[in-house]
RODO-2510 file (C-alpha; in nm, 4 decimals, decimal comma):
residues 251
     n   res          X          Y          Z
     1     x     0,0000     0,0000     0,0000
     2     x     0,2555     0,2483     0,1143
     3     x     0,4982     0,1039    -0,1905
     4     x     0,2080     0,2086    -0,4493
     5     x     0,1205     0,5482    -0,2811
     6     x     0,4628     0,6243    -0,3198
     7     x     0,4446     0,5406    -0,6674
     8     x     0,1668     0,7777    -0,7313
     9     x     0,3316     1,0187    -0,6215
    10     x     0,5773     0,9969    -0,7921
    11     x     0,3944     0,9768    -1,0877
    12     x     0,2115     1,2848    -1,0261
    13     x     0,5176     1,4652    -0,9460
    14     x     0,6579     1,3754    -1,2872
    15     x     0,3282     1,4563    -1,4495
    16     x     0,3419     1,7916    -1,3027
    17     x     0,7279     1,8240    -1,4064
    18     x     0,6839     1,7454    -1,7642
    19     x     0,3924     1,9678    -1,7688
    20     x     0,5605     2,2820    -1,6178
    21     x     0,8739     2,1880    -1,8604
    22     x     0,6595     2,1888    -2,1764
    23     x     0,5281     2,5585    -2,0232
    24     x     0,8008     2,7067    -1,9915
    25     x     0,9757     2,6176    -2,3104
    26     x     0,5921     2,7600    -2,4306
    27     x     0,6612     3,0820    -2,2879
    28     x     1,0432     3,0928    -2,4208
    29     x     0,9472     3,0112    -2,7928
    30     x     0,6362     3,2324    -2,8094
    31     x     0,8312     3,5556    -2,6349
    32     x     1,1343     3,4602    -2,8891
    33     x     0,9157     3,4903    -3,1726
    34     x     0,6847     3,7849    -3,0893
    35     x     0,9640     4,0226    -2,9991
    36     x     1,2622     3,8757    -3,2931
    37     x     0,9732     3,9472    -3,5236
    38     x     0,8539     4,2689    -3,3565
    39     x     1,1984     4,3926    -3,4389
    40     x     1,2049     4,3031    -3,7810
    41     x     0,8805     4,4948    -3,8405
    42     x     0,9746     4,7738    -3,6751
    43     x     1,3327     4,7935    -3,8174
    44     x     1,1863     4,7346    -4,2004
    45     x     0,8388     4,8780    -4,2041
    46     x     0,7807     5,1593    -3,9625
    47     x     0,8935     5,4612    -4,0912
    48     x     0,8362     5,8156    -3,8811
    49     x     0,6795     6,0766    -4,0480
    50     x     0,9487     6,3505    -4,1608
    51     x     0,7230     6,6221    -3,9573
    52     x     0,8231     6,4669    -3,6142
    53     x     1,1841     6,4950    -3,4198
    54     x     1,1167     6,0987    -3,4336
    55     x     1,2455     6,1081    -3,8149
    56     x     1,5932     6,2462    -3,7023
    57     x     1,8268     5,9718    -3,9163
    58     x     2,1239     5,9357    -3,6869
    59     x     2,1165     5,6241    -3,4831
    60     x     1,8526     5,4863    -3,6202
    61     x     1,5723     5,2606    -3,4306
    62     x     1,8700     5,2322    -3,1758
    63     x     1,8134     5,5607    -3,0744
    64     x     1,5269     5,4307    -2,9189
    65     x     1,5373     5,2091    -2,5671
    66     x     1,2233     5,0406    -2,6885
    67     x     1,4324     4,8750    -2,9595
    68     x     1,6934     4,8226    -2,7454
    69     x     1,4948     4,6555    -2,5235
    70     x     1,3004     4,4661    -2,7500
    71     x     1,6570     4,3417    -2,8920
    72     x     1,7317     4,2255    -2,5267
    73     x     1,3881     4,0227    -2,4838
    74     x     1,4407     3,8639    -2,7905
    75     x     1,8242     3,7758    -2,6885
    76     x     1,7437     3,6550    -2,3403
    77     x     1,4182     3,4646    -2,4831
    78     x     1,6293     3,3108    -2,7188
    79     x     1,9081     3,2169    -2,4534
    80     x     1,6219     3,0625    -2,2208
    81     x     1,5245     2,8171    -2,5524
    82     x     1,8709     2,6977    -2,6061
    83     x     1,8914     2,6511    -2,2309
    84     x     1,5938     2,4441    -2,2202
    85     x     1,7479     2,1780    -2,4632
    86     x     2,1332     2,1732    -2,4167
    87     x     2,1407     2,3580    -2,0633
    88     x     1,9604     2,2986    -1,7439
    89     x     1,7312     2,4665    -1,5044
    90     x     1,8139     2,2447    -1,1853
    91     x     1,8090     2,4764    -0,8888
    92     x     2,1800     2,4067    -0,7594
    93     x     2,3129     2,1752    -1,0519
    94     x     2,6785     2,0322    -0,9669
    95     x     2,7792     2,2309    -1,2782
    96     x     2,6150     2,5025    -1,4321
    97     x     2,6761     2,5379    -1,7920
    98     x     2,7785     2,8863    -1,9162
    99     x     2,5043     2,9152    -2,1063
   100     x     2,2818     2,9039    -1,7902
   101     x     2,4941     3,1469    -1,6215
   102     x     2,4480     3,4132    -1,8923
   103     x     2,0690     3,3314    -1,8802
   104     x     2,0227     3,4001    -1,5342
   105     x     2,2614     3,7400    -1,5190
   106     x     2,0897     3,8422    -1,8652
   107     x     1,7633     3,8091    -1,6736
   108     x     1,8537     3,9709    -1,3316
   109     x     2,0438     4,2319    -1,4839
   110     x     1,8867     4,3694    -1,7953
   111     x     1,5622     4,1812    -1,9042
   112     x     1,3424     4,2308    -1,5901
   113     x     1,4128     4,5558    -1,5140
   114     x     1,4403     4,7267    -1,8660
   115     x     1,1426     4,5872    -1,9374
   116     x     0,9449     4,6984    -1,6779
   117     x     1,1333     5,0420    -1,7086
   118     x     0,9436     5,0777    -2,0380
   119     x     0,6337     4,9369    -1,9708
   120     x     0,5859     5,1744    -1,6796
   121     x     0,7413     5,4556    -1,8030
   122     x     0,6155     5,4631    -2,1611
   123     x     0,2238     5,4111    -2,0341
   124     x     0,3010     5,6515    -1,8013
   125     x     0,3569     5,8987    -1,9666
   126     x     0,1225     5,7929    -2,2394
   127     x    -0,1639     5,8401    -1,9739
   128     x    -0,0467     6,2162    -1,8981
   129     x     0,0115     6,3298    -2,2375
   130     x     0,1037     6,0799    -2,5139
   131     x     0,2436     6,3396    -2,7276
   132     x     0,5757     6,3070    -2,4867
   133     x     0,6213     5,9864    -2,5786
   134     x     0,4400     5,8580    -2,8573
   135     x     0,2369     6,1314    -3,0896
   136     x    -0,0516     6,0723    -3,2408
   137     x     0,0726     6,1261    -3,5959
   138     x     0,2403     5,7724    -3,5854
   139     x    -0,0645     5,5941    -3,5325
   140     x    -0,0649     5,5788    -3,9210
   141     x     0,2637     5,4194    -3,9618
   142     x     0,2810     5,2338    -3,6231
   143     x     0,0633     4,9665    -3,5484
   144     x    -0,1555     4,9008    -3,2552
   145     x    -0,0335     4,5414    -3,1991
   146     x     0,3274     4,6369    -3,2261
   147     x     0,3043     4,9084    -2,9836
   148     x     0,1743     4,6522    -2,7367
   149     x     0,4488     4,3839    -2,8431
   150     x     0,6832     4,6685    -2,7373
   151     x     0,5146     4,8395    -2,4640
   152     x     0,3032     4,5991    -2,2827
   153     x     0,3709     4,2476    -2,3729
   154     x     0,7550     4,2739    -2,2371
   155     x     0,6242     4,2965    -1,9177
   156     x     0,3428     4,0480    -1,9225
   157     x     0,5825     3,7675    -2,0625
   158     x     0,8512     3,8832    -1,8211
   159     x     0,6499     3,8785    -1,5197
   160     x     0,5698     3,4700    -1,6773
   161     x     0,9472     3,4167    -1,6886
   162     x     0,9566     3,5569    -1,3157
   163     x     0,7226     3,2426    -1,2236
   164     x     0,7922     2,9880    -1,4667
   165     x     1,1784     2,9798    -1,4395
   166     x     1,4043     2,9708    -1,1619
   167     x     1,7158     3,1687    -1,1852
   168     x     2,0227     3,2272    -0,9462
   169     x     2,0671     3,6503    -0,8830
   170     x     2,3910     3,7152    -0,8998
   171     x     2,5907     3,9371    -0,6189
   172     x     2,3711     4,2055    -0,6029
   173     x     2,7104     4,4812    -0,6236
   174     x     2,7703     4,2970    -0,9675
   175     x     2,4053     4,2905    -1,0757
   176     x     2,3692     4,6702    -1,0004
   177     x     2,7368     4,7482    -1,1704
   178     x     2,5935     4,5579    -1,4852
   179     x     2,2200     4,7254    -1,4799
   180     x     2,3703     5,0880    -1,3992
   181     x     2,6302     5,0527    -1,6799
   182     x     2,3966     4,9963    -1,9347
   183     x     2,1799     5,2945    -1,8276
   184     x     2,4856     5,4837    -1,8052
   185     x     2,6001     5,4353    -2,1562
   186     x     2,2239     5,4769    -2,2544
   187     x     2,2260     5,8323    -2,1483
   188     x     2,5948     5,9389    -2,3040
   189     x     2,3933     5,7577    -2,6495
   190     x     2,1096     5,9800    -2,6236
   191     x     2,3125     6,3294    -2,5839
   192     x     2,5429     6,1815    -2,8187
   193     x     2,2194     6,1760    -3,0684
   194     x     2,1009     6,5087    -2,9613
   195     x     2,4738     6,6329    -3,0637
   196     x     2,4492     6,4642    -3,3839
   197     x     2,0786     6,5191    -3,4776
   198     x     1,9703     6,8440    -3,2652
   199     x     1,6816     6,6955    -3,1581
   200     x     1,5849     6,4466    -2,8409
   201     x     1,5378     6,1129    -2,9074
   202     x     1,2145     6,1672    -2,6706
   203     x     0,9434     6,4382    -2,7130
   204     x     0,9303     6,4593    -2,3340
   205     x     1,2884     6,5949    -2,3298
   206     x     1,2115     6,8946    -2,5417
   207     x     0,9677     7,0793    -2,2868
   208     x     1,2592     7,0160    -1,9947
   209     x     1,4799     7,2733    -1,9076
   210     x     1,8434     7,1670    -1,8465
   211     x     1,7638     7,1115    -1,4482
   212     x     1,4161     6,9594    -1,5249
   213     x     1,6183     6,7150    -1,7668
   214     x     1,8673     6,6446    -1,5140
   215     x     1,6051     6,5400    -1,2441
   216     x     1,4750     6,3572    -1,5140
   217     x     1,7470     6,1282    -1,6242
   218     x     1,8563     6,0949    -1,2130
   219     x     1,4561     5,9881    -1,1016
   220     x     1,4907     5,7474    -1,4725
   221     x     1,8008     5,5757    -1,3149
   222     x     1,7101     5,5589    -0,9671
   223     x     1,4037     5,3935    -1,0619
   224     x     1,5700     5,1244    -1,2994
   225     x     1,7757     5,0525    -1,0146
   226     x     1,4676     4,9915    -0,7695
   227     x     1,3200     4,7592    -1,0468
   228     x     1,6122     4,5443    -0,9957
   229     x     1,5817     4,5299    -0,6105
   230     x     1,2187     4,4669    -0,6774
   231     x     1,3041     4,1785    -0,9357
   232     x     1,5322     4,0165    -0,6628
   233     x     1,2830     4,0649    -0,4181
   234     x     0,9833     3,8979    -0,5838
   235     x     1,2371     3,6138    -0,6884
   236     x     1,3191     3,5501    -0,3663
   237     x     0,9518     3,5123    -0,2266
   238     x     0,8419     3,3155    -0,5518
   239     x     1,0981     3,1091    -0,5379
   240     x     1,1885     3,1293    -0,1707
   241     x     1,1502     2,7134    -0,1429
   242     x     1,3829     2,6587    -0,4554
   243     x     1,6784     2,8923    -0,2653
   244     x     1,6727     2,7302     0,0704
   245     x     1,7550     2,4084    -0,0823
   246     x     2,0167     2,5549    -0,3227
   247     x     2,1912     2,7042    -0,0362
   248     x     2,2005     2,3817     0,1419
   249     x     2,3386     2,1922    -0,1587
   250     x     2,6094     2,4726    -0,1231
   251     x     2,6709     2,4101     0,2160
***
């Protein structure tokens, strides 16, 4: 009796395995897909009318941390796939292939909180006055379903990454260092288009005076760098379980 109760659940537990395995794999392929093509559309077909700043040629769509980030997604989504087949997502495996390494800092470092970044920020401001941040002159050349690729469905598949993958944080000195570099050189690439271009890469930034602009970029950064505290914190109570017994497979 006990012998076959056992068995069940062990069965079940392998059931429920497979099942979360063949999820998350789901989630990896479909955000791969949507945001690699996303930024193929956007890169080929979405041209800014010549009337707006937007149309400014230097830098392209990588003026833009929307592309950037969609770029990222679509790196890090791709990264998870791989993983899934030639990698592992053990919770404390005796070796951890690099390829699951760069996952996991990829992840903690960039994906979560640059994606939330500019899902908050760009509805955000969208909600106060959308012609800060996206005018309504490029309705006609950008569509509704690609704006919520780029705005809204990097955070939705993001916050399904959060709770359908486990991932190790790194140190969080070296996750910050990583995270407030790329902001960093963000902000030199922007003034370094303004230079170029004489115009903002953001509508927003024209109706700022120089202090207004410096608050600005200061509140931007601190609040990337909460994001990633946040993104540490939520992975530590979803996945609170999962770290207790990684620690004592360190140990």
């Amino acid at each position: 009796m006990v012998k076959n109760k056992s068995n069940n659940v062990n069965a079940a537990d392998a059931l429920y395995q497979g099942v979360y395995k063949a999820l998350r794999i789901l989630v990896h392929l479909t955000a791969a897909v949507q945001f690699s093509y996303g930024i193929y559309y956007d890169y080929n077909y979405v041209k800014f009318p010549e009337t707006t700043n937007m149309h400014a040629n230097f830098g392209g769509k990588f003026r833009f941390l929307t592309f950037l980030n969609a770029i990222i997604q679509s790196i890090y989504y791709i990264i998870s796939l791989i993983n899934d087949f030639v990698g592992t997502n053990e919770v404390a495996p005796k070796h951890t292939p690099t390829i699951r390494k760069v996952k996991d800092y990829l992840m903690s470092t960039l994906a979560f909180p640059v994606a939330l970044n500019v899902g908050i920020t760009f509805w955000s401001l969208y909600a106060i006055d959308r012609e800060l941040v996206f005018p309504r002159v490029l309705d006609a050349v950008f569509p509704s379903w690609l704006n919520h690729v780029l705005h809204t469905n990097i955070v939705v598949f993001i916050i399904l990454e959060l709770f359908t993958s486990f991932r190790a944080y790194p140190k969080r000195s070296q996750g910050i260092a990583g995270l407030s570099a790329f902001m960093l050189s963000y902000l030199v690439w922007i003034h370094i288009v303004k230079h170029y271009s004489g115009v903002w890469v953001y509508p927003v930034l024209e109706v700022l005076q120089l202090p207004q602009r410096i608050i600005f970029f200061v509140a931007v950064l601190a609040f990337t760098l909460c994001l990633y505290l946040l993104g540490e914190f939520m992975n530590n109570i979803v996945w609170a379980k999962e770290l207790k017994l990684a620690q004592r497979k360190v140990k």
